[in-house]
Residue frames as a rotation matrix with the C-alpha (Angstrom) as fourth column:
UNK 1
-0.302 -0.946 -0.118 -116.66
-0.820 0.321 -0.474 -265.51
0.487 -0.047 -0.872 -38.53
UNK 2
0.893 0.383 -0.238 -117.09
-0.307 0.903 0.302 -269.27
0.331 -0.197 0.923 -37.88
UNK 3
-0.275 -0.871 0.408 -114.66
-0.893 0.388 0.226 -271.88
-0.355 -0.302 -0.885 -35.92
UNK 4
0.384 0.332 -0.861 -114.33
-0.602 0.798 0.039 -274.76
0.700 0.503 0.507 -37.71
UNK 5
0.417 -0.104 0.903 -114.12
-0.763 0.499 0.410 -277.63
-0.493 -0.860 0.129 -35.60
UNK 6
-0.570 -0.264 0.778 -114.19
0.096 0.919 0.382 -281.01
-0.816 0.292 -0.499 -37.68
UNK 7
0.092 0.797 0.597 -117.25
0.910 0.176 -0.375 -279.92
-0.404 0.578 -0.709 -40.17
UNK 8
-0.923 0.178 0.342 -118.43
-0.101 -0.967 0.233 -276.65
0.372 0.180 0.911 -42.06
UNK 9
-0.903 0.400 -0.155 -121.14
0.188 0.044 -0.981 -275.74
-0.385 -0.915 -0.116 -39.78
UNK 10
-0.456 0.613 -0.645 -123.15
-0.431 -0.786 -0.443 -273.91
-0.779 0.076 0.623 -41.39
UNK 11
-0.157 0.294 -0.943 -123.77
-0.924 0.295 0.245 -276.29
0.350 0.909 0.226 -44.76
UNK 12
-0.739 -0.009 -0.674 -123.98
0.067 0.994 -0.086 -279.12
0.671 -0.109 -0.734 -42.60
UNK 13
-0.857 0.497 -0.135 -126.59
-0.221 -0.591 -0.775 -277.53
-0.465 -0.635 0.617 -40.77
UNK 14
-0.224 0.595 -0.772 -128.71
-0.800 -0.565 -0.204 -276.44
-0.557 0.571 0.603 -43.72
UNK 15
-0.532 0.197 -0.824 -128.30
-0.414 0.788 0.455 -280.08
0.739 0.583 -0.338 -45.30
UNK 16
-0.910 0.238 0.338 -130.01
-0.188 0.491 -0.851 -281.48
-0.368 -0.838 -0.402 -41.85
UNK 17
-0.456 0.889 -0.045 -133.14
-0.056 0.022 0.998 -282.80
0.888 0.458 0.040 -42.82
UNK 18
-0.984 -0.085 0.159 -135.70
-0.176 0.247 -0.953 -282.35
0.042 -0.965 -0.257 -39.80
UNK 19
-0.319 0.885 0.338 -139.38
0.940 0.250 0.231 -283.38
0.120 0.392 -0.912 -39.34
UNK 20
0.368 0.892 0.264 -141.80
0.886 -0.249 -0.392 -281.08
-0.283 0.378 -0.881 -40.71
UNK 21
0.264 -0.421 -0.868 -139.63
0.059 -0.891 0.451 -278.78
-0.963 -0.170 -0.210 -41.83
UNK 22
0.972 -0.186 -0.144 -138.73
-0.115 0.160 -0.980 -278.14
0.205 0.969 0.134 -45.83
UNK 23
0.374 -0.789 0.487 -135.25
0.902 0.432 0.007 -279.42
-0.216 0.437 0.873 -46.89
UNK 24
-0.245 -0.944 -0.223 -132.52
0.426 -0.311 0.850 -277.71
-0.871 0.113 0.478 -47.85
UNK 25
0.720 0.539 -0.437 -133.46
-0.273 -0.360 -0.892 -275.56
-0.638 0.762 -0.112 -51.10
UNK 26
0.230 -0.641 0.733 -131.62
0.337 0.759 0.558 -277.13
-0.913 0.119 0.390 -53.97
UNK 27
-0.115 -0.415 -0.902 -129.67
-0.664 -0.644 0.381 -275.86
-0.739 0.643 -0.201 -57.12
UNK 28
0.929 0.360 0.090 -130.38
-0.138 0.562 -0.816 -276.72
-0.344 0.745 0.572 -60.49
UNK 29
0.114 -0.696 -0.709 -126.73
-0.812 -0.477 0.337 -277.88
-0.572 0.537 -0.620 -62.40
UNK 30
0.344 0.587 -0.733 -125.96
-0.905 0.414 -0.094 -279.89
0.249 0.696 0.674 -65.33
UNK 31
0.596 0.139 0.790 -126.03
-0.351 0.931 0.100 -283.73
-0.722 -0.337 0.604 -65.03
UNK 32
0.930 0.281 0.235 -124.79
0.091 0.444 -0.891 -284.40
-0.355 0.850 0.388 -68.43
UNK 33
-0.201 -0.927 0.318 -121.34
0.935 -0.084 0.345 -285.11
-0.293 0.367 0.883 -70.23
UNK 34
0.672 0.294 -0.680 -121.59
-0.049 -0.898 -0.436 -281.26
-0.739 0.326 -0.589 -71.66
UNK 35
-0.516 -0.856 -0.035 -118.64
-0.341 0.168 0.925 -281.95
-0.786 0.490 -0.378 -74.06
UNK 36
-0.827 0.299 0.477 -120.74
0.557 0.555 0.618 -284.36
-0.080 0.776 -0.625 -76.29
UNK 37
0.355 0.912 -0.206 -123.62
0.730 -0.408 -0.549 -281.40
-0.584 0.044 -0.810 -76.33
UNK 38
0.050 -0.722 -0.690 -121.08
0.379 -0.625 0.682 -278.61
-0.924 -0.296 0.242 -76.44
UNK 39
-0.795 -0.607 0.023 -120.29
0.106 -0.101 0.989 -278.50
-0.598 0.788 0.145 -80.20
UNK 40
-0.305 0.933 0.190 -124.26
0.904 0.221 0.366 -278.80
0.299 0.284 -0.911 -81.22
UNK 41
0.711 0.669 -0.217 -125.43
0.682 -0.731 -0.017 -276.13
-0.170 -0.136 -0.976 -79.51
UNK 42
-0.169 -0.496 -0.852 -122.49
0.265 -0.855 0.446 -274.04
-0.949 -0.151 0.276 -79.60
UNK 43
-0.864 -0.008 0.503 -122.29
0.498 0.132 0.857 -274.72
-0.073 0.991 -0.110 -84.09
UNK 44
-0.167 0.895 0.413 -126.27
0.799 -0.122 0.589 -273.91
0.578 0.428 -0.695 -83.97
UNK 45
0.793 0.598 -0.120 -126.46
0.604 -0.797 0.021 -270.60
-0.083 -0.089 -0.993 -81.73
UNK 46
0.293 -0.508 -0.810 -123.55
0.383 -0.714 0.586 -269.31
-0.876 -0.482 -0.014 -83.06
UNK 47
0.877 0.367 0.310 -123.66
0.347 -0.038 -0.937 -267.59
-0.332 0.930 -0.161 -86.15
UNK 48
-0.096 -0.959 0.265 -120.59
0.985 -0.130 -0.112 -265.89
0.142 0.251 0.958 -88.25
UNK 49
0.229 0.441 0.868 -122.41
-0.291 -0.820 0.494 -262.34
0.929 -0.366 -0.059 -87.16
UNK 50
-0.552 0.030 0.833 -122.15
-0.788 -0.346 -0.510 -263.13
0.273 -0.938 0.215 -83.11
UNK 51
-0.926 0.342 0.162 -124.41
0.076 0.586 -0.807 -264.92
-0.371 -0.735 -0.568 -80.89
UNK 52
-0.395 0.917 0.053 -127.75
0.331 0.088 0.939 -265.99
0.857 0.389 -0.339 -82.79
UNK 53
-0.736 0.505 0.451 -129.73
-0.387 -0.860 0.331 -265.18
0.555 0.069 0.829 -79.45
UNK 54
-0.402 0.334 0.853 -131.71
-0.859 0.185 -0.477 -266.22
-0.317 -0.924 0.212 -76.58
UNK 55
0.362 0.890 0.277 -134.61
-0.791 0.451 -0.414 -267.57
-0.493 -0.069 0.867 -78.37
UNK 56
0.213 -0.617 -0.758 -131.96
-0.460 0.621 -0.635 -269.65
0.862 0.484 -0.151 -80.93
UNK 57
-0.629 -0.776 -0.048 -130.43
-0.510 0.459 -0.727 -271.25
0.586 -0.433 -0.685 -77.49
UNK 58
-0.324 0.585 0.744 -133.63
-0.739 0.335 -0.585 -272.00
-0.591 -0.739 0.324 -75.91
UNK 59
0.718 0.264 -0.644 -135.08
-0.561 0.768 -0.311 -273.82
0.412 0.584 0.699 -79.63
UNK 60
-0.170 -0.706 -0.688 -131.35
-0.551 0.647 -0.527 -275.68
0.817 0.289 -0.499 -79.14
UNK 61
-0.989 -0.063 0.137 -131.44
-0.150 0.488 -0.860 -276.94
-0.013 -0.870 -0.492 -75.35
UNK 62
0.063 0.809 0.584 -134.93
-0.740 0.431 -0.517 -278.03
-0.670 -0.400 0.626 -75.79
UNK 63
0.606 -0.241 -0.758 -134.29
-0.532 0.585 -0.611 -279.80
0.591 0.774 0.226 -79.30
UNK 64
-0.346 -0.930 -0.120 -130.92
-0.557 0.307 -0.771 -281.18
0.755 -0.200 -0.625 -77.05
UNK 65
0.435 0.039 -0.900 -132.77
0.521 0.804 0.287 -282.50
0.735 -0.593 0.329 -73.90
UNK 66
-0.076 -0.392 0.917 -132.40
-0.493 -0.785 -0.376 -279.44
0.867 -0.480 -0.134 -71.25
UNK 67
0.396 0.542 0.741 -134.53
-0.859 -0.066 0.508 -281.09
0.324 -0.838 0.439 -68.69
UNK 68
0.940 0.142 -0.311 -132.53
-0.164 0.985 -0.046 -284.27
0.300 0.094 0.949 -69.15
UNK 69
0.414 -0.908 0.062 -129.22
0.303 0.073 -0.950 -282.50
0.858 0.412 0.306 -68.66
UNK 70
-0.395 -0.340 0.853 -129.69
-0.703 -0.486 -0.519 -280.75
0.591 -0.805 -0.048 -65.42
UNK 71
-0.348 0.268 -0.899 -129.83
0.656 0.754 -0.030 -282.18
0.669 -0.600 -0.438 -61.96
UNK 72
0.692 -0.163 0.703 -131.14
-0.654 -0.555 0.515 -280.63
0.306 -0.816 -0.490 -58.32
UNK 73
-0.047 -0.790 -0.611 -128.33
0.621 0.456 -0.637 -281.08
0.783 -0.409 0.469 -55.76
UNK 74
0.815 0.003 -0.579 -127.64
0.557 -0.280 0.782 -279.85
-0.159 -0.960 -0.230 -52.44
UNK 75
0.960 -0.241 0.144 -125.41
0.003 -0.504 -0.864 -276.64
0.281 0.830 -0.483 -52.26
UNK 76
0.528 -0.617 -0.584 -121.88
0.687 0.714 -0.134 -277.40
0.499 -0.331 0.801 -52.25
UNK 77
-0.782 -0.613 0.108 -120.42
0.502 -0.724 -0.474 -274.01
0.369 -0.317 0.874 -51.54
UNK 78
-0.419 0.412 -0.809 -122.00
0.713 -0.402 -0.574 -271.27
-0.562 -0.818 -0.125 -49.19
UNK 79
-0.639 0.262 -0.723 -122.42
-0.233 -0.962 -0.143 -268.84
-0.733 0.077 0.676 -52.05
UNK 80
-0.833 0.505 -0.225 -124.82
-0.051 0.335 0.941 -271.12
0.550 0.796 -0.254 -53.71
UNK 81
-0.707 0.599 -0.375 -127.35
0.703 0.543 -0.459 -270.88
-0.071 -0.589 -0.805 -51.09
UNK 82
0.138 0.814 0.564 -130.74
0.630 -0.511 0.584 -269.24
0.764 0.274 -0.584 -51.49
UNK 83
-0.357 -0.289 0.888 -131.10
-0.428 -0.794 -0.431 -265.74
0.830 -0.534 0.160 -49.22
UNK 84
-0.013 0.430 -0.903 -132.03
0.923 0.352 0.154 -266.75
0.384 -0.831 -0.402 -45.78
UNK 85
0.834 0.144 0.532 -133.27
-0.339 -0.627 0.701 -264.36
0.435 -0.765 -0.475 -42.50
UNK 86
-0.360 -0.867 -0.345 -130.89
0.366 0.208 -0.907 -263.98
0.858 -0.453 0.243 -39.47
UNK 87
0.436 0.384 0.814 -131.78
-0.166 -0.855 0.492 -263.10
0.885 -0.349 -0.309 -36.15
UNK 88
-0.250 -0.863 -0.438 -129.42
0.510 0.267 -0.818 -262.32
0.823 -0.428 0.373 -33.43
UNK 89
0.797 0.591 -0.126 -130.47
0.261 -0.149 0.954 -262.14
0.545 -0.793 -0.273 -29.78
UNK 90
-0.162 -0.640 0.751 -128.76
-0.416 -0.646 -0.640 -259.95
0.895 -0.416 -0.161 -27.22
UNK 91
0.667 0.557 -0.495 -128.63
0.088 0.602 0.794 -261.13
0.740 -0.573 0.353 -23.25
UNK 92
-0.510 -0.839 0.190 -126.81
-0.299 -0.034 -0.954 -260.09
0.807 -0.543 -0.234 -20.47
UNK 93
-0.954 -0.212 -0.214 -126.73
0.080 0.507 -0.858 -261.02
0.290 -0.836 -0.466 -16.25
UNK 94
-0.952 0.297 0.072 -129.66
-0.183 -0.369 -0.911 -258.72
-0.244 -0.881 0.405 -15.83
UNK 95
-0.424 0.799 0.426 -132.46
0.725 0.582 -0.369 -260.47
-0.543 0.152 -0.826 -17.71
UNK 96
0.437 0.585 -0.683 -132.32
-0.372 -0.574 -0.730 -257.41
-0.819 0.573 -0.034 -20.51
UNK 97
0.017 -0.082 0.996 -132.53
0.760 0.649 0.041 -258.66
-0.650 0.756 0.074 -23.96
UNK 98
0.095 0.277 -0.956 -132.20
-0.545 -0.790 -0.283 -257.06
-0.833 0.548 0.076 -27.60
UNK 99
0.117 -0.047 0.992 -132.46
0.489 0.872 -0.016 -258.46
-0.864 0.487 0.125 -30.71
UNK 100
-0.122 -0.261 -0.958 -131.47
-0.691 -0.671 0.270 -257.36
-0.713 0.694 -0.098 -34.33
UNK 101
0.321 0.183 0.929 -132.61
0.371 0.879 -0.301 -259.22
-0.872 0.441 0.214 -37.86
UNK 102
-0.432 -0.796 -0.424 -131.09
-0.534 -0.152 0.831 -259.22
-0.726 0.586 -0.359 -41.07
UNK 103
0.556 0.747 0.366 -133.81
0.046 0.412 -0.910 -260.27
-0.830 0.523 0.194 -44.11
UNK 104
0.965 -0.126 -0.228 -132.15
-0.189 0.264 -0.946 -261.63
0.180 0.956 0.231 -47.40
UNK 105
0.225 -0.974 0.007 -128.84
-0.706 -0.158 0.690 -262.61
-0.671 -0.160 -0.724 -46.59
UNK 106
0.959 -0.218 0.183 -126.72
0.257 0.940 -0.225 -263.74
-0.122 0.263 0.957 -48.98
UNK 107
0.587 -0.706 0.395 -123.44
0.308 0.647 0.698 -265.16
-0.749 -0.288 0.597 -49.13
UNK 108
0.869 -0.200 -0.452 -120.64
-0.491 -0.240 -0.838 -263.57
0.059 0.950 -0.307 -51.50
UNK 109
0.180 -0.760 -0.624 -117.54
0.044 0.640 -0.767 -265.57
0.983 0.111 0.149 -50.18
UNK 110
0.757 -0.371 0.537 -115.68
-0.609 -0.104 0.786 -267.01
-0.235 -0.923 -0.305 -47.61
UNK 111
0.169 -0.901 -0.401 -112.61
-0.166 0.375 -0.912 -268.22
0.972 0.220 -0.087 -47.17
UNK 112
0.855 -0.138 -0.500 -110.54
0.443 0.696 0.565 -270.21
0.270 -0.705 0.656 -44.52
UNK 113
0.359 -0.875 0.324 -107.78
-0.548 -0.478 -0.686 -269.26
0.756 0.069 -0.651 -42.19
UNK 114
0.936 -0.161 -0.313 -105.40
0.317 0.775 0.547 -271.37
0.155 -0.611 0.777 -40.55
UNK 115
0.540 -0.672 0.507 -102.45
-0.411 -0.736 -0.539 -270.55
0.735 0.083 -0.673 -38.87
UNK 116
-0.078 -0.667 -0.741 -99.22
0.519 0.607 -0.601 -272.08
0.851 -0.432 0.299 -36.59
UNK 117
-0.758 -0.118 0.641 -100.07
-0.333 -0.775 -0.537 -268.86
0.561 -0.621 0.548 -34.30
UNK 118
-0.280 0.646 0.710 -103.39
-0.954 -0.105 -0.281 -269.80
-0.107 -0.756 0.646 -33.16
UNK 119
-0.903 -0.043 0.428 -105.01
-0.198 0.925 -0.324 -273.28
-0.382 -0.377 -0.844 -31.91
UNK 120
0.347 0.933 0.090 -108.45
0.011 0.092 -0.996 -272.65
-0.938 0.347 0.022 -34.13
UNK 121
-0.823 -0.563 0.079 -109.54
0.294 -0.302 0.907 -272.41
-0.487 0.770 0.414 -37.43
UNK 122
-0.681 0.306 -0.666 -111.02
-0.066 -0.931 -0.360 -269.53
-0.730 -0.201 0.654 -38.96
UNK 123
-0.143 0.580 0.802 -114.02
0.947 0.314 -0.059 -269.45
-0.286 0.751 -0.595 -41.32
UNK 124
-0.545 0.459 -0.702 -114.76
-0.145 -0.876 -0.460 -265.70
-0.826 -0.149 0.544 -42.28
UNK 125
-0.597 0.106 0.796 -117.44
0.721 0.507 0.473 -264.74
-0.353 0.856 -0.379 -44.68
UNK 126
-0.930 -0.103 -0.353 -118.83
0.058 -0.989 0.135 -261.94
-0.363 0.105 0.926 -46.46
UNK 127
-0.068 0.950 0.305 -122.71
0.995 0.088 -0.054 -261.40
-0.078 0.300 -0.951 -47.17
UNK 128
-0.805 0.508 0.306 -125.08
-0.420 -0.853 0.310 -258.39
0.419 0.121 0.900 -48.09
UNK 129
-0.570 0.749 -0.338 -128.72
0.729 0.272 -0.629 -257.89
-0.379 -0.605 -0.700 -46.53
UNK 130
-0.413 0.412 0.812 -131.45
0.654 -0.486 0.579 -256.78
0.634 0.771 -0.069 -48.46
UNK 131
0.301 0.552 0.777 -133.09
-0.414 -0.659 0.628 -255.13
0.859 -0.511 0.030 -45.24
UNK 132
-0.383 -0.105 -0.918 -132.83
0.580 0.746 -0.327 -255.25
0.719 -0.657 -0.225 -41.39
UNK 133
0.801 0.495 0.338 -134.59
0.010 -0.575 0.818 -254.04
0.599 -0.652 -0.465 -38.17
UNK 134
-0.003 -0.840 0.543 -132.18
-0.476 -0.476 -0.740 -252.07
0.879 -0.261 -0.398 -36.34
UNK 135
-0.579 0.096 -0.810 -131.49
0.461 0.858 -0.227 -253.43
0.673 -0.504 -0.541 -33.23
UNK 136
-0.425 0.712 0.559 -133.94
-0.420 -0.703 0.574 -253.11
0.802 0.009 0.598 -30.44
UNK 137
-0.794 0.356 0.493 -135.33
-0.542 -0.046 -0.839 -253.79
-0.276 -0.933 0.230 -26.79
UNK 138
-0.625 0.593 -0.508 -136.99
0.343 0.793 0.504 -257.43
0.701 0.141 -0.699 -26.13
């Protein structure tokens, strides 16, 4: 659960560019009118039997200019990011710590909540984790 101030936090985060650090990982999507492809490839890997088949759609989108059609971009929505790590540090008065990590997270949705009741607004979002180290004494 995120408060949204004025930004989305998180993607504006992840778009920061800082020294020595890699960039944002970027998605591949297409670039190209698809419409004026659309009818070409669709006419040539579809047969009157079904779907002609992988290798029939790869011959077409190379014959068509694949590499010419896609772009990279920065992702626009949270569930387009690549897994990331998490690690969440514990800390109370008396100078004892724990910590707990969370290895592949990714993003399956979020959504926004606003409301006349409260003076914030709500970001929640929902993720899976391929693995994590329980939590544990720093």
């Amino acid at each position: 659960m995120f408060v949204m101030f004025d930004r989305h936090a998180l993607l504006d985060e992840l778009r920061k560019e800082y020294e020595g650090l890699p960039s944002v990982q970027k998605i591949r999507t297409f670039a190209a009118n698809v419409g004026s492809y659309a009818d070409e490839i669709l006419r040539g890997a579809l047969t009157k039997q079904g779907y002609a088949g992988i290798a029939k759609w790869d011959e077409l989108m190379t014959e068509f200019g694949y590499e010419e059609m896609i772009t990279e971009v920065a992702p626009t929505y949270v569930d387009q990011l690549m897994p990331f790590n998490v690690s969440i540090h514990f800390s109370n008065e008396y100078g004892q710590r724990a910590q707990i990590d969370l290895f592949g997270v990714e993003i399956i949705n979020s959504g926004t909540a606003i409301s006349i009741d409260d003076v914030v607004t709500n970001q929640a979002m929902t993720f899976v984790a391929r693995s994590l180290n329980e939590m544990h004494k720093v």
